[in-house]
C-alpha positions as CSV (number, residue, x, y, z in Angstrom):
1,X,0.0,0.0,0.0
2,X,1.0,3.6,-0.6
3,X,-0.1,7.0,0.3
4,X,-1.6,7.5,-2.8
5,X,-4.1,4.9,-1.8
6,X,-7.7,5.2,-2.2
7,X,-9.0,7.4,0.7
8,X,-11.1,6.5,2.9
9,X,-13.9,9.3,1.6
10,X,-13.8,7.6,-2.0
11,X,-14.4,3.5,-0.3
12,X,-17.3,5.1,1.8
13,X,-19.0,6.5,-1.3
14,X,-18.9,3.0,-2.6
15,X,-19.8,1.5,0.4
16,X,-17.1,-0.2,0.2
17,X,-15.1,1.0,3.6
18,X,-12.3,-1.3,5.9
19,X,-12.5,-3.5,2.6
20,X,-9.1,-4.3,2.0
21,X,-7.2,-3.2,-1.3
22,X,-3.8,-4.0,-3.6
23,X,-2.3,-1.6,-5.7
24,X,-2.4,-2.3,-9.4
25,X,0.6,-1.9,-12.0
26,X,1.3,1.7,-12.0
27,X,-0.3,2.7,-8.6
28,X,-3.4,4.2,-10.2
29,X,-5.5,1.5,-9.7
30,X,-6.3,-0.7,-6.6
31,X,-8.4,-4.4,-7.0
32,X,-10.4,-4.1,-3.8
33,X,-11.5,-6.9,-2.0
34,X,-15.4,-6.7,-2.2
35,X,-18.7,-9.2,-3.2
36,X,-18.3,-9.1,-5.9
37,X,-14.5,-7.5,-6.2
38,X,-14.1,-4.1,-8.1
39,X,-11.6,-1.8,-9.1
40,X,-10.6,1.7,-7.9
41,X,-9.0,4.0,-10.3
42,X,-7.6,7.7,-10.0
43,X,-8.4,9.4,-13.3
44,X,-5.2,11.3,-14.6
45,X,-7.9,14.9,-14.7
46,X,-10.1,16.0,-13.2
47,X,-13.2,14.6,-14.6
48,X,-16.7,15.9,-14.2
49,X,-19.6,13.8,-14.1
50,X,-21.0,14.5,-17.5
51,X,-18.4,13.2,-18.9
52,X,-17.9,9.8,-16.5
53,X,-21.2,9.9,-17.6
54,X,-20.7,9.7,-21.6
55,X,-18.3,6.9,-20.9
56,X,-20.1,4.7,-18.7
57,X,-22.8,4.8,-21.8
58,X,-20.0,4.3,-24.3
59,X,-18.6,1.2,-22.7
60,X,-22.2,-0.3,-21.8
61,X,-22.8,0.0,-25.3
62,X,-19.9,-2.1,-26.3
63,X,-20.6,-4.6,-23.7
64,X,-23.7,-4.9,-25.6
65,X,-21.7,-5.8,-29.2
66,X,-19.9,-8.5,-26.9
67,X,-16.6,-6.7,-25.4
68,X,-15.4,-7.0,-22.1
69,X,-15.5,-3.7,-21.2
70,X,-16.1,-3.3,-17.7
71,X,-19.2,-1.6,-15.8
72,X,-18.8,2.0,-13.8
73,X,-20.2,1.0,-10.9
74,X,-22.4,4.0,-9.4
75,X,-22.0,5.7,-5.9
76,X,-24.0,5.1,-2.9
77,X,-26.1,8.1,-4.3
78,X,-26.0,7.2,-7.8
79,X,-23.0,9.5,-9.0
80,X,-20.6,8.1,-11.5
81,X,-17.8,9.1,-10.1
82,X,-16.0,11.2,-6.5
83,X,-13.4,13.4,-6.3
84,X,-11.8,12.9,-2.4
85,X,-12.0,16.6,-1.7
86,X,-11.6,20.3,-3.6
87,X,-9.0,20.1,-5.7
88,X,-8.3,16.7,-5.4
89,X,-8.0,13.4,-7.9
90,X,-11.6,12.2,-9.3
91,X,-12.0,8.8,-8.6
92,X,-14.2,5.6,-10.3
93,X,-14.9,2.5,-9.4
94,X,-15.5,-0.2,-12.6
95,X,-16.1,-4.0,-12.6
96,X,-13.2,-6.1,-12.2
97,X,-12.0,-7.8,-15.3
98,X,-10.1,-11.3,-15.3
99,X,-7.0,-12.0,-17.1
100,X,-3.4,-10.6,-17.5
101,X,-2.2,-8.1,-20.2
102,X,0.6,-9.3,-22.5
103,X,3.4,-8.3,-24.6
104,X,2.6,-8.1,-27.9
105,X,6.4,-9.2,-30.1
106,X,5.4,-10.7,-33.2
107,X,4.0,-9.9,-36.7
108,X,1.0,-11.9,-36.0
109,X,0.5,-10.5,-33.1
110,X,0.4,-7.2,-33.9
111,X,-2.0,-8.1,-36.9
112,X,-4.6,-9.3,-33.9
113,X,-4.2,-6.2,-32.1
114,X,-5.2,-4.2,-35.5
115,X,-8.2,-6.2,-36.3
116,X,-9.4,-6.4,-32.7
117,X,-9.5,-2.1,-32.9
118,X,-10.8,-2.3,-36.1
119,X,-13.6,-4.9,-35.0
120,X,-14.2,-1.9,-32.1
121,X,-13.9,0.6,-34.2
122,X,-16.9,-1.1,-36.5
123,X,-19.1,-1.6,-33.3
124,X,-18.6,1.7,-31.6
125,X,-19.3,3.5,-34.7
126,X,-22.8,1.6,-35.3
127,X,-23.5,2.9,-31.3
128,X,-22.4,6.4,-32.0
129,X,-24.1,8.8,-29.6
130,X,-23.7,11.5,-32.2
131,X,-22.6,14.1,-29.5
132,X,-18.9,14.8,-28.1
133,X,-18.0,13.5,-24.6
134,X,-18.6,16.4,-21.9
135,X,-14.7,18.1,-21.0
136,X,-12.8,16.4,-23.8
137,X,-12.8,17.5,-27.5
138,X,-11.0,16.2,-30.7
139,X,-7.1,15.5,-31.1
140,X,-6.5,19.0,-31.8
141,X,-9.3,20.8,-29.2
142,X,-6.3,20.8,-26.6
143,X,-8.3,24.3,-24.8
144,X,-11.5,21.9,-24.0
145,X,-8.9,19.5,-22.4
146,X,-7.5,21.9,-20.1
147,X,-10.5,24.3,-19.5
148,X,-12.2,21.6,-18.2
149,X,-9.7,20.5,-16.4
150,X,-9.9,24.1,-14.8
151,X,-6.1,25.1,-15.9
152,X,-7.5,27.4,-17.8
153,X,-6.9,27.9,-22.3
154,X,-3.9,25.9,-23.5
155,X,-2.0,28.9,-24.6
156,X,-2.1,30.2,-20.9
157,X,-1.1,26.6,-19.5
158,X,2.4,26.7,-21.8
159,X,2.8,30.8,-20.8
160,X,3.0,29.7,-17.5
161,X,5.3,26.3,-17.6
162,X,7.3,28.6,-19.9
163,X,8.1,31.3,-16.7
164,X,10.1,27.8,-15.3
165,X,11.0,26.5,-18.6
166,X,11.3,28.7,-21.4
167,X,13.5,26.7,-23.9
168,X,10.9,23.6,-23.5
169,X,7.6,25.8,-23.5
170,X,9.1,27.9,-26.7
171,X,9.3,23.9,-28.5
172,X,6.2,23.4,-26.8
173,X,4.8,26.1,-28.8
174,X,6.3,25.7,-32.3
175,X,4.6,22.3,-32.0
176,X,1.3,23.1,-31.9
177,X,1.1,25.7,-34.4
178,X,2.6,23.4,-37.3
179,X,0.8,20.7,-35.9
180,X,-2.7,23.2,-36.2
181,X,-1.1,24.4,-40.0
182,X,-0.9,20.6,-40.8
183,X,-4.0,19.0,-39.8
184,X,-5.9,21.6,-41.5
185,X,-3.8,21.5,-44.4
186,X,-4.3,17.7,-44.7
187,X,-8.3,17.5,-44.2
188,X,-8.2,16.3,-41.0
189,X,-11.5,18.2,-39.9
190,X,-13.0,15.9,-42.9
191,X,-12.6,12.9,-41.7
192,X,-15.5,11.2,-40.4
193,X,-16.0,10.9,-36.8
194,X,-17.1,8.7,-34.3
195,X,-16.5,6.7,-30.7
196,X,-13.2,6.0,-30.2
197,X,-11.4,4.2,-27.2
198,X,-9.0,6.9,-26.7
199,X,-6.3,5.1,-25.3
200,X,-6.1,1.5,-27.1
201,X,-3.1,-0.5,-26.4
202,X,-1.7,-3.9,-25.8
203,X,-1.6,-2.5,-22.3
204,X,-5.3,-1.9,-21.8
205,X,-6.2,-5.5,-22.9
206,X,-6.3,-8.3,-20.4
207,X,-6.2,-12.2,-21.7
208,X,-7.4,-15.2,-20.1
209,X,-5.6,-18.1,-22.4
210,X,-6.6,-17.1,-25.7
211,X,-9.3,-15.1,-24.8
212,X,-9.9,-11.5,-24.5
213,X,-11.4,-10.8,-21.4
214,X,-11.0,-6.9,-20.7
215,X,-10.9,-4.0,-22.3
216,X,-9.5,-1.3,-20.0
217,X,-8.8,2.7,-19.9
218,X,-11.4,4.6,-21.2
219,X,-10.6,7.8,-19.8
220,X,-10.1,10.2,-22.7
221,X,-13.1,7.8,-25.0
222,X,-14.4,10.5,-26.8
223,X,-15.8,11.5,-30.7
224,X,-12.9,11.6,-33.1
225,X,-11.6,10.0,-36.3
226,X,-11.2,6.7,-36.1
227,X,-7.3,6.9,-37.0
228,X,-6.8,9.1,-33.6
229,X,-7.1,5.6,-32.0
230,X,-3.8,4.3,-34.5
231,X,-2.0,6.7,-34.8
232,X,-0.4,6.7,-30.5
233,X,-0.2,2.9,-31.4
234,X,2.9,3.9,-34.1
235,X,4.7,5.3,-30.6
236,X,3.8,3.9,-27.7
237,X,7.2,5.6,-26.2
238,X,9.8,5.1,-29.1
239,X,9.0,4.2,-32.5
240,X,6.8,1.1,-33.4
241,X,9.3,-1.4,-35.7
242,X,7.8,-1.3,-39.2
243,X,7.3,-5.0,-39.6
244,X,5.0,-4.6,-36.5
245,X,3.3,-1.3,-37.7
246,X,2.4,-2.7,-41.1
247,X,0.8,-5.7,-39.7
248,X,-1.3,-3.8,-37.2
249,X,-2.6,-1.5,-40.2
250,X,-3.1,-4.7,-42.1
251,X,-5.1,-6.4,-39.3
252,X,-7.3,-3.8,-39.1
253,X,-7.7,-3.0,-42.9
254,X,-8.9,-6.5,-42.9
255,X,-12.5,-5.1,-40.9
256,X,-12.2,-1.6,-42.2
257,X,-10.2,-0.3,-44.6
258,X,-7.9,2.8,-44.7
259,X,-8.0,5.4,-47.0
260,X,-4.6,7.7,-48.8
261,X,-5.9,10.4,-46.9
262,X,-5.9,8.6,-43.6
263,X,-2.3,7.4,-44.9
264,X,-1.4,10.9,-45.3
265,X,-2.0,12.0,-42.0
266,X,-0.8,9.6,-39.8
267,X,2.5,12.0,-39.1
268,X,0.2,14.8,-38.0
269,X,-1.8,12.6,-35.9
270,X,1.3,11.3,-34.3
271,X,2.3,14.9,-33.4
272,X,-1.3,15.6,-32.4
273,X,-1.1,12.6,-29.7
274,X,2.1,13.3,-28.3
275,X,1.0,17.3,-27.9
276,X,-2.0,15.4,-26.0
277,X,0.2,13.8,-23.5
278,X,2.0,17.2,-22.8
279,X,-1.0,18.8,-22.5
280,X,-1.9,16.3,-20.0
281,X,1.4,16.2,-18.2
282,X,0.9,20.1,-18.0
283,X,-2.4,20.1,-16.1
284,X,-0.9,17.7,-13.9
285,X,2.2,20.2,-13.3
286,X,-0.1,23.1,-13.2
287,X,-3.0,21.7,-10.4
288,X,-0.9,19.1,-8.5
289,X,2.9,20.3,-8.7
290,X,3.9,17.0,-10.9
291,X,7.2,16.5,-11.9
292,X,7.6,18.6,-15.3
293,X,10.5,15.7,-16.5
294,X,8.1,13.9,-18.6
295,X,7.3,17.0,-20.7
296,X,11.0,18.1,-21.1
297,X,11.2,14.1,-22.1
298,X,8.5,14.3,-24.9
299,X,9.8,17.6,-26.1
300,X,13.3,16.6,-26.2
301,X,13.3,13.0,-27.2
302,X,10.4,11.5,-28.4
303,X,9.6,14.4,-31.0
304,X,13.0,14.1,-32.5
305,X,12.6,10.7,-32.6
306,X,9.7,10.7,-34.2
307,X,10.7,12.9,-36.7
308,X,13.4,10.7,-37.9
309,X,10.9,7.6,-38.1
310,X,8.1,9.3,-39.8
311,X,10.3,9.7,-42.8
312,X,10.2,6.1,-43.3
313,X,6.2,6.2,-42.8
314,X,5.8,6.4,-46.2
315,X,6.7,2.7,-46.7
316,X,3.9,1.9,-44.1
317,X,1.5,3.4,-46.6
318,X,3.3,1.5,-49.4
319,X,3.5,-2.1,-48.3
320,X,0.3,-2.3,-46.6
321,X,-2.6,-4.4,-48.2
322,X,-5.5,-5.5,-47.1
């Protein structure tokens, strides 16, 4: 246990106090001992509960096309989620899933992973709510992400990380003004939109055997194109090997098939998603006085290194069929 455990306030809302809990993986998530057992998770924002909301709907609709995605389960008085006191971390609790997540090495199965999100991708579109999720926006809508996260517009949240760190904030900024210039450029505001995990990765799916039996971290779910969901999969931290990229875009061409324009702007949608995560690292510097080494880290290294592998992109989009 740590002292970032759930507090007592949060278990009491569930009705779930003295029951005894293990931290999960990275600490933000503890399996609690209950009938029948649950999960307690500290979102990354603040989250209000329109939005928990949204989700809960979202993933009860793809429980209903057959995926394992978990219940929210509701407060003692009905609210989807609590947030321990002003200021502080929201907090949800879901249905415990069985099963272990697994490293995914191999061509084939890399290909599984593609046509499990396409699969998804097909069913979440065909339950599309038709209206955005409450505090979260598109790819690019980085002021709804932090306004709602109440650190104010995006512009304001870099002017301020940039009194500390100007040099990073000054990169910060150059980002996201060719990344606006080249999403528009591209069409992305054309591309058709609908449900999207938000976070879909190797890591937020749990296997019993051969069996998928979880389908975890739903947090920033939300309207988009379908593409925002592949594109963070080309670098989960450093670049995806191409072998393994080309047979995730070919397992999920195999359910739904992507376009040259889609092609075209997966580099701009990588660029959009890692602005994302700074954006997210900043609200956590900004509210809670994180640790601003994971945004000088994204800025530093993992642009540049994307920038080197998106040149060799272009092959994706070559040698993919399907």
């Amino acid at each position: 246990m740590t002292a970032n455990e759930p507090p007592d306030v949060v278990l009491a809302a569930y009705g779930l106090a003295g029951a005894p809990s293990t931290p999960l993986d990275g600490g933000d998530a503890w399996a609690v001992r209950a009938e029948p057992p649950v999960v307690v998770k500290r979102r990354r924002l603040p989250a209000n509960g329109a939005g928990t909301e949204w989700e809960a709907e979202l993933r009860r609709l793809a429980a209903a096309a057959g995926w394992p995605a978990g219940e929210i389960i509701r407060t003692v008085d009905g609210a989807a989620a609590v947030t321990a006191a002003a200021g502080g971390a929201t907090w949800t609790c879901e249905t415990w899933l069985p099963g272990k997540r697994r490293e995914v090495r191999s061509v084939a199965g890399w290909r599984i992973v593609g046509r499990l999100l396409g699969r998804l991708h097909s069913d979440l579109a065909r339950a599309d709510p038709g209206t955005q999720r409450p505090g979260l926006g598109k790819a690019w809508e980085l002021d709804v992400l932090t306004e709602a996260a109440g650190a104010g517009t995006f512009n304001r949240l870099v002017a301020a990380f940039g009194h500390a760190y100007p040099e990073v904030a000054a990169a910060v900024r150059r980002e996201r003004y060719r990344n606006l210039r080249e999403l528009a450029r591209l069409g992305y505001p054309d591309l058709p939109e609908q449900p999207i995990h938000g976070s879909f990765s190797p890591g937020h799916l749990l296997w019993t055997g051969g069996e998928l039996t979880g389908v975890i971290g739903w947090e920033f779910a939300r309207r988009d194109a379908a593409m925002c969901d592949l594109a963070p999969l080309l670098m989960p931290d450093g670049p995806l090997e191409l072998p393994f990229a080309q047979a995730l875009f070919e397992g999920y061409a195999t359910v739904r098939p992507v376009s040259n324009q889609e092609f075209g702007l997966l580099p701009a949608l990588v660029r959009a998603w890692l602005l994302w995560q700074v954006t997210v690292l900043l609200i956590g510097w900004r509210l809670a006085g994180g640790d601003p080494a994971g945004v000088v880290h994204t800025m530093e290294e993992r642009f540049p290194a994307f920038e080197r592998y998106a040149l060799e992109l272009g092959m994706l989009r070559a040698n993919v069929t399907g």
